[in-house]
C-alpha positions in Angstrom: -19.9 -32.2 -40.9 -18.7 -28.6 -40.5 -16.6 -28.4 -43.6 -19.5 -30.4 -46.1 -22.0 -27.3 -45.0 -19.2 -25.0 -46.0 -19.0 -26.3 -49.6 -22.9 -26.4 -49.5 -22.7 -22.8 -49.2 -20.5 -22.3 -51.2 -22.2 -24.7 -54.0 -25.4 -22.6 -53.2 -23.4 -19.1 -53.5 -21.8 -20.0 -56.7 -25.3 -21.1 -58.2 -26.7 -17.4 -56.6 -23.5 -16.3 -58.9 -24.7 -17.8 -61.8 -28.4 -17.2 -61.8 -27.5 -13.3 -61.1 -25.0 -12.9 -64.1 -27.1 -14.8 -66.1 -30.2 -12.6 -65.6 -27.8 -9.1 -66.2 -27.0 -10.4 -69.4 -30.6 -11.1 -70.5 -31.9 -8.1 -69.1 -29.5 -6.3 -71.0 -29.1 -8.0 -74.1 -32.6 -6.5 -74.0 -31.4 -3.0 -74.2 -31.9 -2.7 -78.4 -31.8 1.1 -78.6 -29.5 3.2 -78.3 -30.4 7.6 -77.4 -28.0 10.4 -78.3 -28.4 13.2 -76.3 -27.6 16.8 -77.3 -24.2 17.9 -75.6 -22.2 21.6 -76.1 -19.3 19.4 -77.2 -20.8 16.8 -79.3 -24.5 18.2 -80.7 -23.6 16.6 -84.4 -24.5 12.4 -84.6 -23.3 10.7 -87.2 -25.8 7.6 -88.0 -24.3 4.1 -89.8 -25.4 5.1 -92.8 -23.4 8.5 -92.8 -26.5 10.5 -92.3 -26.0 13.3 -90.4 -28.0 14.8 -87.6 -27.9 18.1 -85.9 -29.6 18.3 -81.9 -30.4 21.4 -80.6 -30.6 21.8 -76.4 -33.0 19.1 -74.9 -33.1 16.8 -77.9 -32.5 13.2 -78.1 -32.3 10.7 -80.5 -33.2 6.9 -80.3 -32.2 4.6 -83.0 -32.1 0.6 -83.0 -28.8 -1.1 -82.2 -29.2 -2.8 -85.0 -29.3 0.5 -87.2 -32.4 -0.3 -89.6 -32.7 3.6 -91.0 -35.1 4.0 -88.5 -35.5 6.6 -85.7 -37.9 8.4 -83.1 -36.5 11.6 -81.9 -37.9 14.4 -79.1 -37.2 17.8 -79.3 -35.7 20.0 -82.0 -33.3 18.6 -85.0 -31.6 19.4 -88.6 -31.4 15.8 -90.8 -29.0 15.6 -93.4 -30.3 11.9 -94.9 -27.6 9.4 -97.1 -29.5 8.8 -100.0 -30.4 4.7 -99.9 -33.0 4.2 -103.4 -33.7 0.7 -101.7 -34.3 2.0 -98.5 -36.4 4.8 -97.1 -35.2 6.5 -93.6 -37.9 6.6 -91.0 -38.5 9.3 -88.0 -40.9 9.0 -85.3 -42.1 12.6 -83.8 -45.0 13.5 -82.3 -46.7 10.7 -83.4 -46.8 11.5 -86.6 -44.1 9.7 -88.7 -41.8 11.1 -91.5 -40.4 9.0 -94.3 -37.6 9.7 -96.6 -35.3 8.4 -99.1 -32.4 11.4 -99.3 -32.7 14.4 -98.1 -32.4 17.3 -95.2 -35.0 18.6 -93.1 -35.6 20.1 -89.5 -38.2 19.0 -87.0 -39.5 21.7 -84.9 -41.5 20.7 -82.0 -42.5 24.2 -80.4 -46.1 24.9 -80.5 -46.8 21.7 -82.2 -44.9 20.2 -85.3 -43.1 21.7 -87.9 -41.3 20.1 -90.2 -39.5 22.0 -93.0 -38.2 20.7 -95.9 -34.3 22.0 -97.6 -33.8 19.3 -100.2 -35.8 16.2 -101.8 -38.8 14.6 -101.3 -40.3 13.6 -98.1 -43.5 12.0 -96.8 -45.5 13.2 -93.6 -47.7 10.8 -92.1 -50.3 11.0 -88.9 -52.6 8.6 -88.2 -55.5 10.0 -90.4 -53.4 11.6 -93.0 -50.9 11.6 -95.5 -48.9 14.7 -97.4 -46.1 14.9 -99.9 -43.2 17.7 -99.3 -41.5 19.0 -101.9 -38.4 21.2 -101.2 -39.3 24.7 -100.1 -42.4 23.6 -98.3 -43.3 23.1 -94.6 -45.7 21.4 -92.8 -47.2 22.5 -89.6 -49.5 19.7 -87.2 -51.2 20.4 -84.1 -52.0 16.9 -82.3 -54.6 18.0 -80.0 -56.9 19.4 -82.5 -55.6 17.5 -85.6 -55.0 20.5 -87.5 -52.6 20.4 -90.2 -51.2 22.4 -93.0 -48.9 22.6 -95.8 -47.3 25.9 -97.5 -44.4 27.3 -99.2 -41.8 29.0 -96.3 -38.3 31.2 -97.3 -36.1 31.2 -94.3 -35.4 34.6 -93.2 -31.2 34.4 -91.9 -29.4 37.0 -90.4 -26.0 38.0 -90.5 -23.0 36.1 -89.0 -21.5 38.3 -86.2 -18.7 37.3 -84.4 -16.3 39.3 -81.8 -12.9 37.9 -80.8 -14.1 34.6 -81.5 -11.6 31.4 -81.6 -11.0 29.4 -84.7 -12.9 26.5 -82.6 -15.9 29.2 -81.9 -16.5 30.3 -85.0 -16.4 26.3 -86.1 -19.0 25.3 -83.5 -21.5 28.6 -85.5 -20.5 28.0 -88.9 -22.3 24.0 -87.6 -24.9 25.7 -86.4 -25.6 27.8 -89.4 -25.0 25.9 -92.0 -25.8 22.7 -91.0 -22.1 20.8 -91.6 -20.4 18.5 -89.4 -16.9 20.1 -88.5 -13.8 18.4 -88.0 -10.8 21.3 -87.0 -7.5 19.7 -87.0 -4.8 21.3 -85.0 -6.8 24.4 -83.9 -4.7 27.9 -83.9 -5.5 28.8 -79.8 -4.4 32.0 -80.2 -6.4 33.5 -82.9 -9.7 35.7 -83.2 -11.8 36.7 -85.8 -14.4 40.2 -85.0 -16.5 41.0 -87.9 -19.6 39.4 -89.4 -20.2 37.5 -92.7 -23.4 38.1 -95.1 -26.8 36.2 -94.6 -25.6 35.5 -98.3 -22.8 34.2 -98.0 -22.5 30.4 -98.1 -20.0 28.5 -96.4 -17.2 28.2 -99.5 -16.9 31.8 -99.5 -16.7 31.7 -95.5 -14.2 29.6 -95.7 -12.4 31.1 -98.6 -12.7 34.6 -96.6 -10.8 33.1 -93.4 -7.8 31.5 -95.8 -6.8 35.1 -96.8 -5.9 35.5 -93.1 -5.5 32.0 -91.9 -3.1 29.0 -92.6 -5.8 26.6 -93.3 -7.1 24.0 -95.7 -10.0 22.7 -96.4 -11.9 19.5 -97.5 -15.8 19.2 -98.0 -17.5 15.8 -98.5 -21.1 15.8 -98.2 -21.6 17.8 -95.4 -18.6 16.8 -93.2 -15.9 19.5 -93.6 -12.4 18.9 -92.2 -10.1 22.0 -91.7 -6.3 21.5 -91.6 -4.1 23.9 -90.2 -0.2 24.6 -89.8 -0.8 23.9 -86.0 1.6 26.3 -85.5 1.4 28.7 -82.0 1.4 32.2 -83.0 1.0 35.6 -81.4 -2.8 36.8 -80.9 -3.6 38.2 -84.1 -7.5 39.8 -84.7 -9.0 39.2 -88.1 -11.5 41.7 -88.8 -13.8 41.0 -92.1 -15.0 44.0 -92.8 
């Protein structure tokens, strides 16, 4: 009698088992979004569809597993949109909602929404109305009061300064800046560059600058830049752009 109420409970602990896995994988097969949040390391995401998108500190991003050229996104944010002519890219902010079909913008969500636009054509929508950007133009939406508004905007940049910054620091602010996705291969540790570049300068003739100095190569498609270098260990050496 002893040994049949073992196998019972055993019976009834296998069956426990069972119903336990089988409601981990249902609640999890659930889980249909996936959120990218800003890190130092990693703030560039690169979406399915080789868009790229740039967090700042405090943002995230939530897109469906099943990548549909959709997402919702809190906080702060560059876009750099693949164009798809069949099918538009759609951002949730705010509750307002933002439709494109190639382009880059940022999403500022300071003091309300602003949403400025670099290159294309996008569509801002809120629940009451709907406005065509064109590049050059930003649009500004308070949610409280409703109050929205559309104008021209010219970005103000200042000066790239940088003192006895690594190859992999001045990387991470040429990202920032510029809004490219960096990939440095074989970084030189040992070298720094003090100087600063013009607000005018774009990021060819950044690069072009540092090959004068540097062993390096470089590729750009789209906007993912991979820099090569010798990968050699040298002495510290200070390149100063003057």
């Amino acid at each position: 009698m002893k040994k049949r109420r073992s196998n019972g409970l055993k019976i009834n602990a296998s069956i426990l088992l069972l119903v336990a896995t089988g409601y981990l994988l249902n609640h999890y097969s659930k889980t249909t979004t996936i959120t990218y949040a800003y890190t130092h390391d990693l703030p560039t995401i690169q979406l399915p569809d080789s868009s790229l998108v740039y967090l700042e500190p405090g943002a995230k991003l939530t897109v469906h597993r099943k990548f549909k050229r959709a997402a919702s996104l809190e906080g702060n944010a560059f876009f750099d949109i693949h164009s798809d002519p069949k099918q538009a890219f759609s951002l949730e902010v705010a509750q307002t909602k933002i439709q494109v079909l190639g382009t880059s913008f940022d999403v500022n969500t300071q003091n309300g929404l602003t949403v400025k636009l670099y290159e294309g054509q996008v569509q801002f929508m809120t629940s009451t109305d709907t406005l065509k950007l064109r590049a050059g133009e930003q649009v500004h939406y308070q949610d409280r009061s409703s109050f929205i508004s559309q104008q021209q905007f010219s970005d103000s940049i200042p000066p790239l300064v940088l003192r006895n910054a690594t190859l992999e620091q001045l990387c991470q602010q040429l990202e920032k800046r510029y809004r490219y996705k960096i990939t440095l291969v074989h970084p030189i540790n040992d070298f720094r560059v003090t100087g600063q570049f013009s607000s005018q300068d774009d990021i060819k003739v950044v690069l072009d600058i540092l090959k004068q100095s540097v062993p390096i190569e470089y590729t750009i498609k789209n906007r993912h830049i991979t820099i090569t270098t010798s990968g050699e260990e040298e002495a510290v050496e200070t390149f100063r752009i003057e």
